[in-house]
C-alpha positions as CSV (number, residue, x, y, z in Angstrom):
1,X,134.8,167.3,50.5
2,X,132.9,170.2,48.6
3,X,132.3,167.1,45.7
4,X,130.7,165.0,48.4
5,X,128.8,167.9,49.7
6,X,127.1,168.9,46.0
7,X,126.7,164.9,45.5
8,X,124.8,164.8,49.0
9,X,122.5,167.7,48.2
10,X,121.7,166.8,44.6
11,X,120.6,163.3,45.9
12,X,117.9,165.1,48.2
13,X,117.0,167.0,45.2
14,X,116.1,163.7,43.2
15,X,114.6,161.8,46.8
16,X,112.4,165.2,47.2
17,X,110.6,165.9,44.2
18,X,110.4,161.4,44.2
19,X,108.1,162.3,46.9
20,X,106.8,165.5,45.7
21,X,103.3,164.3,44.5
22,X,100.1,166.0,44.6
23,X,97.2,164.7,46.9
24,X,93.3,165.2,47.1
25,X,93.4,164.2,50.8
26,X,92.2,166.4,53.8
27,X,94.2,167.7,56.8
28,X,97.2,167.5,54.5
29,X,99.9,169.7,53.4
30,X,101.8,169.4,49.7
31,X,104.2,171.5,48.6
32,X,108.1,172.4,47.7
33,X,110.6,174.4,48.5
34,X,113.1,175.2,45.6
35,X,115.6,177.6,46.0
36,X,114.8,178.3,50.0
37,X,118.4,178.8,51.4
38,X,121.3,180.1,48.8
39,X,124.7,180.4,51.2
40,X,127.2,182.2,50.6
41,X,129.6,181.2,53.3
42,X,130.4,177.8,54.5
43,X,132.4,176.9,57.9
44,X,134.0,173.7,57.8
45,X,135.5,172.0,61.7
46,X,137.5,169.0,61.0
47,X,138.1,167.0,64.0
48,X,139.8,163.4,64.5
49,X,139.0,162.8,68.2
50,X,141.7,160.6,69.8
51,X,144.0,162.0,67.1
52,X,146.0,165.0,67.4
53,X,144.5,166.8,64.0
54,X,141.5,169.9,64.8
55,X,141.5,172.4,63.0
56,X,138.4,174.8,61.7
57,X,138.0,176.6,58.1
58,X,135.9,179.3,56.3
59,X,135.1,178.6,52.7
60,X,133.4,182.0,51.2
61,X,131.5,183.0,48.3
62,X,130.1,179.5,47.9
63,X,126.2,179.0,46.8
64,X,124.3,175.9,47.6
65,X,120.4,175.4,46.5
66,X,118.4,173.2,49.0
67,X,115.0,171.8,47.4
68,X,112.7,170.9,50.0
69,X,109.2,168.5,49.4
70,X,106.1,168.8,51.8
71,X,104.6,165.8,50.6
72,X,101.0,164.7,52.2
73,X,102.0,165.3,55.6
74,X,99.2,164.8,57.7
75,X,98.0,167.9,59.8
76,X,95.8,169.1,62.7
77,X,94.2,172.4,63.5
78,X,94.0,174.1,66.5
79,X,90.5,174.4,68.4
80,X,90.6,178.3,66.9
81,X,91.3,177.0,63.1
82,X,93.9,179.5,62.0
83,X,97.1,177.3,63.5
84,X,98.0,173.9,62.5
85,X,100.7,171.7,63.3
86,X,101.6,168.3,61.5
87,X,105.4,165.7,60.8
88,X,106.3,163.4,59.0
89,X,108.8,160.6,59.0
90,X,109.7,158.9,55.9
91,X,112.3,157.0,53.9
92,X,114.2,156.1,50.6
93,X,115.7,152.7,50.8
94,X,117.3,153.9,47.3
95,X,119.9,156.3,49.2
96,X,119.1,155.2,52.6
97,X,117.7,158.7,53.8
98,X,115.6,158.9,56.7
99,X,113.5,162.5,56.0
100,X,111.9,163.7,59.6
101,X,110.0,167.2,58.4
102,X,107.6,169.3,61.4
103,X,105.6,172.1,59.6
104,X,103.7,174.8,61.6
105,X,101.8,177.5,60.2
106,X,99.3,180.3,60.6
107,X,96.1,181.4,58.2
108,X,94.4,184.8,58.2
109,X,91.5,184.7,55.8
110,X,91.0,188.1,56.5
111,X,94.1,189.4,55.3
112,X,94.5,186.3,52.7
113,X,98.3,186.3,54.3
114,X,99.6,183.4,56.0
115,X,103.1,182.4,57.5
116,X,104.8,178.6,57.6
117,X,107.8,177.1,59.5
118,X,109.6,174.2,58.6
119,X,112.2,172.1,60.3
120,X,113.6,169.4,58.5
121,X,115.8,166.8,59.7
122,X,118.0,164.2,56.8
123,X,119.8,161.2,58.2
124,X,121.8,158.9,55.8
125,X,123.7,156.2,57.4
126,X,125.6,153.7,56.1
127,X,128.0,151.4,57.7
128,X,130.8,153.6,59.4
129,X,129.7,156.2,57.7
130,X,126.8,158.8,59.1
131,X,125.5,162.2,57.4
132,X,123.4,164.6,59.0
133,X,121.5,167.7,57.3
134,X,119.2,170.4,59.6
135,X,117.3,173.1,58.3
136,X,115.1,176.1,59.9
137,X,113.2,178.4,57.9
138,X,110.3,180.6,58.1
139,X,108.5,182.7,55.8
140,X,105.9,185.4,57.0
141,X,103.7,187.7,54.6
142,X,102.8,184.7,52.0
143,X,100.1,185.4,49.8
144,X,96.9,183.2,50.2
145,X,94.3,182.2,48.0
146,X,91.3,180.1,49.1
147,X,89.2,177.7,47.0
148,X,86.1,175.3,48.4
149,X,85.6,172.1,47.0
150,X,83.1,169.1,47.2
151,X,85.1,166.5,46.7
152,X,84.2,162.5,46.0
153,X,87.0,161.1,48.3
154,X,86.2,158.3,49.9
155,X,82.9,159.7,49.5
156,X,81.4,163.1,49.2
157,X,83.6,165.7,51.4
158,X,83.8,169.1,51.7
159,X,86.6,171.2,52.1
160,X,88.8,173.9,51.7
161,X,92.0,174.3,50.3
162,X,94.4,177.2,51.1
163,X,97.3,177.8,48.4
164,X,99.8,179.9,49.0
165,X,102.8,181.9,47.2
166,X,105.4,183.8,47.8
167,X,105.0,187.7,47.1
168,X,106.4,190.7,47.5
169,X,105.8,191.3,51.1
170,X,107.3,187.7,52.3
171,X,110.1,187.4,54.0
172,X,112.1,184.6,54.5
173,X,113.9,184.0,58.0
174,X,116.8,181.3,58.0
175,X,117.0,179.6,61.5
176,X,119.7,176.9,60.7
177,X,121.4,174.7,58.2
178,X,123.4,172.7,59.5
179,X,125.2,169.4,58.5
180,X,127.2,167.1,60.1
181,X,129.2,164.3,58.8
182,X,130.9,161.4,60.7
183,X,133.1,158.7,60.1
184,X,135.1,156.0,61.1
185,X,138.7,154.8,60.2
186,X,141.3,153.3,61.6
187,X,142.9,156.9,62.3
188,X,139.8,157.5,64.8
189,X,136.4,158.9,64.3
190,X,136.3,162.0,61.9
191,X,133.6,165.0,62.4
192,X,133.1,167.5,60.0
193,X,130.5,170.3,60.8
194,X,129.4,172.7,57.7
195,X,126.9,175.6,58.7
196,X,125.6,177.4,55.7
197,X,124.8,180.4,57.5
198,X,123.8,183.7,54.9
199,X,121.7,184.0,52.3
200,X,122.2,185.5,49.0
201,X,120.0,188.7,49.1
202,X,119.9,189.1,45.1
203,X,118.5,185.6,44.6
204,X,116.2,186.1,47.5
205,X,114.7,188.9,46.0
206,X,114.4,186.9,43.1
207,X,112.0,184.2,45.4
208,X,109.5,187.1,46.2
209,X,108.6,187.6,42.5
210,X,105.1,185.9,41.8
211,X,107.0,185.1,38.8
212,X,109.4,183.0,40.1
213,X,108.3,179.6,41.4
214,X,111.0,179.2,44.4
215,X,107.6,178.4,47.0
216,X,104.4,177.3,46.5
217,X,101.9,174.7,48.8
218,X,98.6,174.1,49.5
219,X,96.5,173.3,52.8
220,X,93.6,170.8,52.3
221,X,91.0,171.5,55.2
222,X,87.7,169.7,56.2
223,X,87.1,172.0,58.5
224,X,87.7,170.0,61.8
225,X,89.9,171.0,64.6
226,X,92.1,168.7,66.9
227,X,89.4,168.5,69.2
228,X,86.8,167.4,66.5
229,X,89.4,164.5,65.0
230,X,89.9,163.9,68.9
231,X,87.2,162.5,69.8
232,X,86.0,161.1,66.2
233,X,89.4,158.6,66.9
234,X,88.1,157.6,70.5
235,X,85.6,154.8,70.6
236,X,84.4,153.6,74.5
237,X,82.8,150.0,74.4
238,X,82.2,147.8,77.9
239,X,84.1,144.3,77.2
240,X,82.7,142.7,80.3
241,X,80.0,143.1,83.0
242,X,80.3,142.0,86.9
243,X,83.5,139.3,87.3
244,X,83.4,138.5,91.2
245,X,86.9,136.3,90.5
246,X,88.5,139.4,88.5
247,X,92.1,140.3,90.3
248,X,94.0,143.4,89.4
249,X,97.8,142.3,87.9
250,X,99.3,143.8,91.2
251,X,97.6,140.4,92.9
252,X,101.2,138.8,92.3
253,X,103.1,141.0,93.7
254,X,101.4,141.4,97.2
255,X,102.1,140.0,100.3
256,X,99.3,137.5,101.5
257,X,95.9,138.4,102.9
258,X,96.0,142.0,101.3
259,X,93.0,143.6,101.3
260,X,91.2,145.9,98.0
261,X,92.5,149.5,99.2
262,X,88.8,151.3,98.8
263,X,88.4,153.9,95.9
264,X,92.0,153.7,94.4
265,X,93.2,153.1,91.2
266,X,96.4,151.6,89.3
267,X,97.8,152.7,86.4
268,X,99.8,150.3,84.1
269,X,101.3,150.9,80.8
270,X,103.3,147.9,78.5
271,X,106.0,148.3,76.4
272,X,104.9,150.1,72.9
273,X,104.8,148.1,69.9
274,X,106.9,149.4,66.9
275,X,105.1,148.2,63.3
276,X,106.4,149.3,59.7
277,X,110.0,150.2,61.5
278,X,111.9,152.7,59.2
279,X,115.5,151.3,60.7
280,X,116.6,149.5,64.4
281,X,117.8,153.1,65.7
282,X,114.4,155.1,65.2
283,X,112.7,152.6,66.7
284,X,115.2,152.4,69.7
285,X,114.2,155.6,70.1
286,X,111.0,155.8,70.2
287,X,111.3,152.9,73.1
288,X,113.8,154.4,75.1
289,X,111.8,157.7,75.1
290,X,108.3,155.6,76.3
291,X,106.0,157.6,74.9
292,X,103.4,155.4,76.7
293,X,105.1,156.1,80.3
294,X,105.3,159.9,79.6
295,X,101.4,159.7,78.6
296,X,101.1,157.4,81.7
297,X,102.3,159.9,83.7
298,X,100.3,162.7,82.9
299,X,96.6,160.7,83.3
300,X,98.2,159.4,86.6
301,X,99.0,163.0,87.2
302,X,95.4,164.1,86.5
303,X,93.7,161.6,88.5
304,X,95.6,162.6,91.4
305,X,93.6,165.6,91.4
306,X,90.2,163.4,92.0
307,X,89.2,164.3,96.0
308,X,88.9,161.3,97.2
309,X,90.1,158.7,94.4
310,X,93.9,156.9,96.1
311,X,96.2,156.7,93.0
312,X,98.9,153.6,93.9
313,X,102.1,153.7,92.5
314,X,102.7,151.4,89.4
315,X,104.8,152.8,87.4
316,X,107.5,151.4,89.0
317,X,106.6,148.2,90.0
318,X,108.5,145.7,88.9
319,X,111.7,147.6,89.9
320,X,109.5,148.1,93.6
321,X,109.1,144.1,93.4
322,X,112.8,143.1,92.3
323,X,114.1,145.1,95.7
324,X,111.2,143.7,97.7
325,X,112.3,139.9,96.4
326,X,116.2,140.6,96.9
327,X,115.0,141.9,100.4
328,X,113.3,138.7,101.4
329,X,116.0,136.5,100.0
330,X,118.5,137.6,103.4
331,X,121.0,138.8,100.6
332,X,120.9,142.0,102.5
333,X,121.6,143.5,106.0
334,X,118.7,143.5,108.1
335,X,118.5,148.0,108.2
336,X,118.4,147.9,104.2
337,X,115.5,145.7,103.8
338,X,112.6,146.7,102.1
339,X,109.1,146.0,103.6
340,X,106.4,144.9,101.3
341,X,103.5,147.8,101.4
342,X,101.9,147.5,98.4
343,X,98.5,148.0,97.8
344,X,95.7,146.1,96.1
345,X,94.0,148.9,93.7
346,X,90.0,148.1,92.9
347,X,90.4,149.7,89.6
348,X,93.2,149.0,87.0
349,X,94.1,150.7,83.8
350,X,96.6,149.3,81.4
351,X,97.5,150.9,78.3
352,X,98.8,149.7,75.4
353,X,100.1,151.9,72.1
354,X,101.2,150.6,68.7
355,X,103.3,153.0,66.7
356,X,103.2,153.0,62.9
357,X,106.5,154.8,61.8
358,X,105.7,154.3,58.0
359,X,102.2,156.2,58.4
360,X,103.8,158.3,61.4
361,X,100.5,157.3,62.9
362,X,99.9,155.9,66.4
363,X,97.0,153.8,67.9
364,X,96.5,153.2,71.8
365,X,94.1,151.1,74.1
366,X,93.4,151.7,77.6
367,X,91.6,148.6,79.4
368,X,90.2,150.0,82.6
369,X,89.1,146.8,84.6
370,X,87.3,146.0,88.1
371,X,85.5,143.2,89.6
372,X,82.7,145.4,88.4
373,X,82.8,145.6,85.1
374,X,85.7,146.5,81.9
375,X,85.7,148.9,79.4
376,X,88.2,149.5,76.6
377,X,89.0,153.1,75.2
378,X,90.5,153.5,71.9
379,X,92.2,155.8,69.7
380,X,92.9,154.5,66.1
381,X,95.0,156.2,63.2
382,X,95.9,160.0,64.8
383,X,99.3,161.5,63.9
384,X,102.6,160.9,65.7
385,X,102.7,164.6,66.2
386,X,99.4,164.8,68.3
387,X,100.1,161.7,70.7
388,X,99.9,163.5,74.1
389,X,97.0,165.7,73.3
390,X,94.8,162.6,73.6
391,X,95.3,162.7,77.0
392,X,92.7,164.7,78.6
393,X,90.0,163.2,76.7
394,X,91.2,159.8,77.7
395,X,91.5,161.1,81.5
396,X,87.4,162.9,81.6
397,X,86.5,158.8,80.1
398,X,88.5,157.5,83.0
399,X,87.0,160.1,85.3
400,X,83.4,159.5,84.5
401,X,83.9,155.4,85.6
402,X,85.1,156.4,88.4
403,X,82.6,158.5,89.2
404,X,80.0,155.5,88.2
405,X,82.0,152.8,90.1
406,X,83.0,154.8,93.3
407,X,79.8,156.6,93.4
408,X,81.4,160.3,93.3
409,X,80.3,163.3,91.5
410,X,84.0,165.3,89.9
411,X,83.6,166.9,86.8
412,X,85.6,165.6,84.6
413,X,86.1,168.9,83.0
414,X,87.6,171.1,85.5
415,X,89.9,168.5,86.7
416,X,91.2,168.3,83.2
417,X,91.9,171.8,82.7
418,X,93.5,172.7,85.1
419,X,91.1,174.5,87.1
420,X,91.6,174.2,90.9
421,X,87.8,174.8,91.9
422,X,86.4,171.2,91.9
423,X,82.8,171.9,92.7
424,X,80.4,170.8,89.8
């Protein structure tokens, strides 16, 4: 087992520094990790479920070395510019390693000290056969030096870039490592769980020596925040004028000689389209998790704070549909028939989102139609990692049609923040 283990770590040594390449590229962060974690304890759990063999040991005084690479993962700063966020999601066909890495980290120019946290996440699967590896780490009290370039990428751009080291007022916090191994026989299905849990405090020391190059990355910064790179991604462009024949898609589902239900509003959102798929189960995932429903949910949850604006139900329609059919079909007892009370909305919104796991980038396109006019809003090429803080930008768009079509007067603003004073 302790072979397989050293085998499994020195192939993410050779997969990390594969992908360990330096970049010119903005709103990035590069970097490794080289000696980050040194355990000196390991606790092994062997378990054979359906079997009668459990039992739990404690290996001591072994060291492991963990290198980690922060290779070009995208990033965003917060509206203050001292915080940024940013993941990536990438993988090796070679060893069949699925890499998932969130960074977070905070920049004081004014002490030139900044801190990081990483979580990182390794999958390898292969057949019966599954390994899992989880670190948590944080370092604090980094030293920061800051450099300002003009740079000729993809034309002239200016920028700054924030490199930092470890010293001798850093210290490193270890949150978790953590694997977890599984597989399969004819016996049952094996689980063993190692946490590497302490740190070596001599070879730690040894990481907050300038001198010795256990940590070092740098932040490339244009100088936009999330809110900047926000609305840069969103474009608004009107598709179609007046359509007297136009029909929201709820027209199917009503019963006949349903009248337009004045100032209200549907809110649709289809299944999300998976390109560049890293494997079947990632992208199962992301599916079952409907990103595009949760992000439904919170516009639909918004505009129900419009006075006056009727938000129908649509969300759940075709399940609303399938018990409305089986209802009408005299299947069912008479008391557990469901009436058909839907609504015809005036104004519909359908959202669509395409999901680029290979560039862990995400693009989305809300149509908002009526027999007055459509317009399509779009947000092209953002991280993964910022998907639901499109939101309220999408939601003040929404919010001023509205307002044009229904002839109201809401701010978009305050309804979006939160605020619960709606006068303008």
């Amino acid at each position: 087992m302790k072979t397989k283990l050293l085998f499994i770590l020195f192939s993410f040594f050779v997969f990390s520094i594969t992908y360990g390449q330096e970049s010119i590229d903005f709103n990035r962060i590069n970097g490794e990790i080289k000696a980050p974690i040194i355990v000196v304890e390991t606790i092994n759990n062997d378990d054979f479920k359906y079997n009668q063999f459990d039992k739990t040991d404690t290996y001591a005084d072994k060291s492991y070395q963990v290198h980690t690479s922060l290779h070009n993962i995208p990033i965003m700063f917060s509206r203050g510019g001292k915080s940024y966020t940013g993941s990536l999601i990438t993988k090796t066909d070679f060893y069949d390693i699925i890499s998932n890495i969130h960074v977070a980290g905070y920049i004081d120019t004014e002490s030139k000290l900044g801190e990081i946290i990483v979580k990182e996440t390794i999958t390898q699967k292969k057949d019966d056969h599954e390994v899992n590896f989880q670190t948590i780490y944080e370092y604090t009290g980094l030293r920061m030096g800051v450099t300002n370039y003009n740079i000729k990428y993809n034309g002239n751009k200016k920028g700054s870039v924030f490199t930092f080291l470890v010293g001798k007022s850093t210290q490193l916090t270890v949150k978790k490592y953590f694997n977890w191994e599984q597989s399969k026989s004819s016996r049952g299905i094996n689980t063993h769980t190692f946490e590497l849990t302490k740190l070596d405090e001599e070879k730690l020391e040894e990481c907050r020596r300038s001198s010795f190059p256990c940590f070092n990355f740098s932040v490339y910064w244009d100088g936009k925040t999330e809110d900047d790179l926000l609305k840069e991604s969103m474009t608004v462009t009107q598709v179609r004028g007046e359509d007297p024949n136009w029909e929201p898609p709820s027209v199917s589902y009503l019963r006949e000689g349903v009248e337009t239900e004045p100032n209200s509003i549907g809110v649709y959102f289809n299944k999300a389209k998976i390109t560049n798929s890293l494997n079947n189960e990632l992208t199962k995932l992301l599916k079952d998790n409907d990103l595009g429903k949760g992000l439904a949910a919170l516009i639909i949850a918004d505009l129900s704070k419009v006075p006056g604006l009727k938000v129908l139900e649509r969300q759940k329609i075709d399940k609303i549909r399938d018990e409305i059919e089986l209802s009408e079909s005299g299947l069912v007892k008479e008391n557990s028939k469901v009436e058909n009370k839907l609504m015809k909305e005036e104004i519909e919104v359908k959202l669509d989102l395409e999901i680029d796991q290979e560039k862990n980038q995400f693009t989305t396109k809300f149509n908002v139609a009526s027999k007055n006019k459509e317009i399509l809003i779009t947000t092209n090429y953002l991280p993964l990692s910022e998907f639901f803080k499109i939101q309220k930008e999408v939601t003040k768009e929404i919010i001023k049609e509205v307002n044009k079509q229904f002839n109201m007067n809401v701010n978009p603003e305050i309804i979006t923040t939160g605020n619960n004073r709606l006068d303008n």
